[in-house]
C-alpha positions as CSV (number, residue, x, y, z in Angstrom):
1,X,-15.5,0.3,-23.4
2,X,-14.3,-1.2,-20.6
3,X,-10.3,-0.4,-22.3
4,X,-11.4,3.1,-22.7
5,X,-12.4,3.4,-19.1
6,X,-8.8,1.9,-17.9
7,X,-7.2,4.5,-20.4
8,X,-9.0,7.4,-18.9
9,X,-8.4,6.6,-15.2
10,X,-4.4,6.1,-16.1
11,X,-4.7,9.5,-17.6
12,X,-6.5,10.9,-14.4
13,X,-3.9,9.4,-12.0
14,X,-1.4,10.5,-13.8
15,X,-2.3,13.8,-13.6
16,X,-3.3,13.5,-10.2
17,X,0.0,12.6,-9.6
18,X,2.0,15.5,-11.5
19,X,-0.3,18.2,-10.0
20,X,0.7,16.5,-6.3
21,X,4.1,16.7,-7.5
22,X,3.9,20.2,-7.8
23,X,2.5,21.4,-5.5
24,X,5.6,19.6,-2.8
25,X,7.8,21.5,-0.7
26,X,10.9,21.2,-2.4
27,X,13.1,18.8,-0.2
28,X,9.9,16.0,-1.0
29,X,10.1,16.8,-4.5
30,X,14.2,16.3,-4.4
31,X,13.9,13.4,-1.7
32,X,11.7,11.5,-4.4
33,X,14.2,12.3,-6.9
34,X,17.5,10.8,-4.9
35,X,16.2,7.8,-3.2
36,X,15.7,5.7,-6.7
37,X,19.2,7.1,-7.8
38,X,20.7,6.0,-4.4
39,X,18.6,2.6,-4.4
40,X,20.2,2.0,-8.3
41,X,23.6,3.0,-6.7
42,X,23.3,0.6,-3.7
43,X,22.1,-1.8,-6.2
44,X,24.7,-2.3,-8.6
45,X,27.4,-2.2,-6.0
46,X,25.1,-5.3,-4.5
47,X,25.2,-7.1,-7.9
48,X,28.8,-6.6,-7.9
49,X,29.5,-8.4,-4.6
50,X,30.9,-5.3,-3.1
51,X,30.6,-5.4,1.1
52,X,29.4,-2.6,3.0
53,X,27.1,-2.2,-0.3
54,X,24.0,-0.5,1.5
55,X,26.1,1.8,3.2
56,X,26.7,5.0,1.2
57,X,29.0,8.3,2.0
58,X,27.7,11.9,1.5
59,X,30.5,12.6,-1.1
60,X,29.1,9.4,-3.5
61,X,25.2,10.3,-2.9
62,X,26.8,14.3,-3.9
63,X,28.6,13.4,-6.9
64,X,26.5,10.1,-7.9
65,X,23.0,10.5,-7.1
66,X,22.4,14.3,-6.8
67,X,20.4,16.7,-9.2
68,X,22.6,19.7,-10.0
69,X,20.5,22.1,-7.9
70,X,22.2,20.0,-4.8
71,X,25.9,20.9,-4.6
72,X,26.8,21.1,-0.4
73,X,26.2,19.0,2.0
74,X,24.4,21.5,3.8
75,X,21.9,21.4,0.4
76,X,21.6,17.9,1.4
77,X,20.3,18.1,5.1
78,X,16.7,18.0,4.9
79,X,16.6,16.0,1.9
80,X,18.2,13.2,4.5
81,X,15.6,14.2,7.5
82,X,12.7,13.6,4.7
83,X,14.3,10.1,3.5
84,X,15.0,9.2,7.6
85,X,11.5,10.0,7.9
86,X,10.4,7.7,5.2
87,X,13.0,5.3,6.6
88,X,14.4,5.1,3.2
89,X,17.5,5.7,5.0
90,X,18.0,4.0,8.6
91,X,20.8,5.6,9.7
92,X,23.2,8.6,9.2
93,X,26.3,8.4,11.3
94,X,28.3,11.9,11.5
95,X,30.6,10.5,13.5
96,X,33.3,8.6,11.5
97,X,35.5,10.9,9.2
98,X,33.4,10.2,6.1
99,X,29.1,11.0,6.9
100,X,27.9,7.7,6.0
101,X,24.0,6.8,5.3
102,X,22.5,2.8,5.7
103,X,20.1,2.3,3.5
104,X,17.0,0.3,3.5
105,X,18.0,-3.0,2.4
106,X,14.1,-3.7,1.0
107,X,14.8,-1.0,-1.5
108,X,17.6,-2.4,-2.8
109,X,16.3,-5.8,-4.5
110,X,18.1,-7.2,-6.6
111,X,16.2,-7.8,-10.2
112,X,16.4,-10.8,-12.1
């Protein structure tokens, strides 16, 4: 009984959670779609003892971590405000010649 009732509430949150999902405005729908691919990126280049490995250019998160429906970095804009927001991302700095974002190093654990 009591596995029965644990089956049926997984079902009910999971569809709790695909009806949430769409029913998003789309930058929240693509913002929870590129954070785990950039976290992964950030990730790997952290297992491979790169420096600089949280910080991540608007070409790589473009041609690494973007759905196809992204292609500009104008595409990208409010997808960044929404991950700023969720401080996913702690900083975007413009000013350099390549847009760079800082991740959030607590996304980024490493797994053993």
């Amino acid at each position: 009984m009591a596995a029965g009732c644990a089956l049926a509430a997984w079902y009910l949150s999971e569809s709790k959670r695909f009806i949430y999902r769409q029913e998003m405005p789309p930058q929240f729908k693509l913002a929870a779609e590129i954070s785990p691919r950039i976290a992964e990126f950030c990730r790997q280049r952290k297992v491979a003892g790169q420096t600089h490995w949280d910080v991540i250019t608007i070409r790589q998160v473009l041609s690494e971590c973007s759905p196809a429906e992204i292609q500009t970095e104008k595409d990208l804009q409010p997808i960044i405000v929404e991950l700023l927001d969720a401080r996913h991302i702690l900083q975007y700095d413009t000013e350099s010649r390549y847009s760079n974002l800082v991740i959030n190093p607590e996304l980024v654990e490493v797994r053993h």
